[in-house]
DRENDOGU-700886 format. One record per residue (C-alpha): residue in three letters; chain; z, x, y. Coordinates in steps of 0.05 Angstrom, whole numbers. Layout:
# residues N
  res  chain      c3      c1      c2
  ala      A       Z       X       Y
...
//
This chain:
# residues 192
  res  chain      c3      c1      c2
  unk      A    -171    -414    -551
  unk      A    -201    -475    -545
  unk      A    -270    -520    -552
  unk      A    -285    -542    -481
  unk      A    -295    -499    -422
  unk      A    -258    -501    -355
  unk      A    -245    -467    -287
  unk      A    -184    -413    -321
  unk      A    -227    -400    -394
  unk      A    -281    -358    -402
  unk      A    -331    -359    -464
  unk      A    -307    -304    -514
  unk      A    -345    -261    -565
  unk      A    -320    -312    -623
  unk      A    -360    -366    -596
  unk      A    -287    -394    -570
  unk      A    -263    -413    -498
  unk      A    -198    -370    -484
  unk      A    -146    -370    -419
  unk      A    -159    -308    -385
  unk      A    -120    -255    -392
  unk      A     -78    -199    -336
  unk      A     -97    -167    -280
  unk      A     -96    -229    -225
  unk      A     -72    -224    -162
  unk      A       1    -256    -144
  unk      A      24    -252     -70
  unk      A      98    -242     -66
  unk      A      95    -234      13
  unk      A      60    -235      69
  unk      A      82    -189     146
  unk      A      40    -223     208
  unk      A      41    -160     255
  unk      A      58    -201     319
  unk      A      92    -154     364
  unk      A     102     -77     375
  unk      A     155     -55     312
  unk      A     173      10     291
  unk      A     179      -5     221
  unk      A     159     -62     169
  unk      A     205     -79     110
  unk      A     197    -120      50
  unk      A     268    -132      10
  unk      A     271    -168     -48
  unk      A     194    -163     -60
  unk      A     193    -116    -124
  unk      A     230    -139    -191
  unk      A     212    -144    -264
  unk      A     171    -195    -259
  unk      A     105    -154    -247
  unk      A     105     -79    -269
  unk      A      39     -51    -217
  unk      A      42     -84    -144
  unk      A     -19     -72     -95
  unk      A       1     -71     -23
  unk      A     -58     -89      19
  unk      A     -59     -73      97
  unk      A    -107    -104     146
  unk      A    -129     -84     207
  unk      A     -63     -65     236
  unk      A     -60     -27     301
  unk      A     -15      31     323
  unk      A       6      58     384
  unk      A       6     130     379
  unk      A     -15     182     340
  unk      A       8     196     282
  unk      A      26     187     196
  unk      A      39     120     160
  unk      A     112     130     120
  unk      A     128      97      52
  unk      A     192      93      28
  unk      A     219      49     -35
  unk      A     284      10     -15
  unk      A     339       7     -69
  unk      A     392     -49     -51
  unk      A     370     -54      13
  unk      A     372      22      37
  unk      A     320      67      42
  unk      A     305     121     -11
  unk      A     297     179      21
  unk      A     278     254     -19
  unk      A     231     276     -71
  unk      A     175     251     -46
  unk      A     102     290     -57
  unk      A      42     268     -24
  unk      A     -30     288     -13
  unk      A     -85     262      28
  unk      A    -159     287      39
  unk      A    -197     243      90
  unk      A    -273     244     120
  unk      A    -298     224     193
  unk      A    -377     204     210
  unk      A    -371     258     260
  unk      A    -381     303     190
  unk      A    -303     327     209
  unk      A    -252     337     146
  unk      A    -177     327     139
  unk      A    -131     351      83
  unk      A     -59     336      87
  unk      A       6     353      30
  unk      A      77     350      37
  unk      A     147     345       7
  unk      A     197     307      36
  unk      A     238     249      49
  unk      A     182     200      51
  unk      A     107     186      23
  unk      A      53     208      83
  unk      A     -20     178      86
  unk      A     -65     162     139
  unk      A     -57     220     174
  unk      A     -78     236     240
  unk      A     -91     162     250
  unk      A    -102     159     328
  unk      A     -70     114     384
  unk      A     -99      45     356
  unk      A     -83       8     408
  unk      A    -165      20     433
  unk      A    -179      34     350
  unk      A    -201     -24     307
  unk      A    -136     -16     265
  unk      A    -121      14     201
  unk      A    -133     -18     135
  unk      A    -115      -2      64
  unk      A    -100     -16      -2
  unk      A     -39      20     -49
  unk      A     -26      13    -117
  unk      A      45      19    -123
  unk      A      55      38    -201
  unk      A     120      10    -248
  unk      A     163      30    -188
  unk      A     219      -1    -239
  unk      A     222      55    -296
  unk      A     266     118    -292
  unk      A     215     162    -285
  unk      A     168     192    -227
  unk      A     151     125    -190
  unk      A      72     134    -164
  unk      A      26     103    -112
  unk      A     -44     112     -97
  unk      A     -76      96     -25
  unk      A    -160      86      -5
  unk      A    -166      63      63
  unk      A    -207      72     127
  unk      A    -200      60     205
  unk      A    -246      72     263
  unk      A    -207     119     317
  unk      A    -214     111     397
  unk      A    -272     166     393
  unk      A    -313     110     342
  unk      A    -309     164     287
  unk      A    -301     117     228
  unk      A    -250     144     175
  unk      A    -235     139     100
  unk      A    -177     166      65
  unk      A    -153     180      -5
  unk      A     -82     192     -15
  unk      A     -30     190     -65
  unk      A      45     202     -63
  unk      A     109     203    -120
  unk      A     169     189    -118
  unk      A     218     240    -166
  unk      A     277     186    -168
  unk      A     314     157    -229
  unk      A     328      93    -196
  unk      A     306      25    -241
  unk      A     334     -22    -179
  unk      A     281      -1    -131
  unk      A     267     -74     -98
  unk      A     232     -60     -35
  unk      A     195     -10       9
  unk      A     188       4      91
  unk      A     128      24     126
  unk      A     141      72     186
  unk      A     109     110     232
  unk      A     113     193     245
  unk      A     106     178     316
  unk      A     101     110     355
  unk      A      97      36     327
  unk      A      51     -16     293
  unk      A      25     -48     354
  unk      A      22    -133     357
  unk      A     -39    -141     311
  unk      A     -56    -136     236
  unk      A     -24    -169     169
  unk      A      15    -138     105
  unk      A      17    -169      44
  unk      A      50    -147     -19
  unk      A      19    -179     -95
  unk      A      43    -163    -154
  unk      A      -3    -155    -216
  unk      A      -1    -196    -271
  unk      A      -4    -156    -345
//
């Protein structure tokens, strides 16, 4: 605390200036969705530096239809198994969209159409202490607009029943087809 006020302090309660406190934004990477790939993978992105990461997806296009994948990455290999997920979703056209699984990775957006005529799909996941021994969680809201102009929104969230503490990365992949030339990733981690 402090007597003089400046862009990081905030007046507190105590009539003192303090340093804010957690919950800022730190980006650890960034993916520029330049070409057609079938999957995107950060290494080296998650460590014990931050314990929550938000993963924010804009605008990026696929070409096909089908589910966005999630998987955690543990020395550089994919964690596959004992994942749960769950997804409801709502279109303008007043159509519905309910969606749960168990398998080998964490499913959302589903039933996102070929994008390639879409506006893309964006997102944002809350990827929870993915470092602790226990069930690692993520939450998902996002929306897209599909090749019919039916604009979307989704609510998903998936676990991840795994004792690993080394998790250090994730892939995105897709259930059928790629992430098509367009679009940005970026992966922050959250400050406590």
């Amino acid at each position: 605390s402090g007597t003089s006020a400046s862009s990081s302090t905030f007046w507190r309660g105590d009539a003192t200036w303090a340093a804010a406190g957690g919950g800022a934004l730190v980006k650890i990477s960034n993916y520029d969705v330049s070409s057609t790939v079938s999957d995107i993978t950060f290494d080296s992105v998650i460590s014990s530096t931050y314990k929550n990461y938000l993963l924010i997806v804009s605008n990026v296009q696929m070409s096909s239809t089908g589910m966005t994948r999630f998987r955690f990455r543990v020395g550089g290999s994919d964690g596959t198994g004992n994942y749960g997920s769950s997804m409801t979703g709502f279109r303008s056209n007043n159509g519905s969209s309910d969606y749960g699984s168990n398998g080998d990775d964490y499913h959302f957006v589903h039933g996102a159409t070929n994008s390639i005529g879409d506006k893309g799909v964006s997102f944002m996941m809350w990827i929870n202490d993915p470092k602790n021994s226990a069930t690692k969680r993520m939450s998902t809201i996002g929306a897209y607009e599909n090749a019919s102009n039916y604009h979307t929104n989704f609510n998903a969230m998936g676990v991840w029943a795994d004792s690993s503490t080394s998790v250090d990365g994730f892939t995105l992949t897709r259930s059928a087809g790629s992430f098509y030339s367009t679009g940005q990733v970026t992966i922050y981690g959250v400050t406590n």
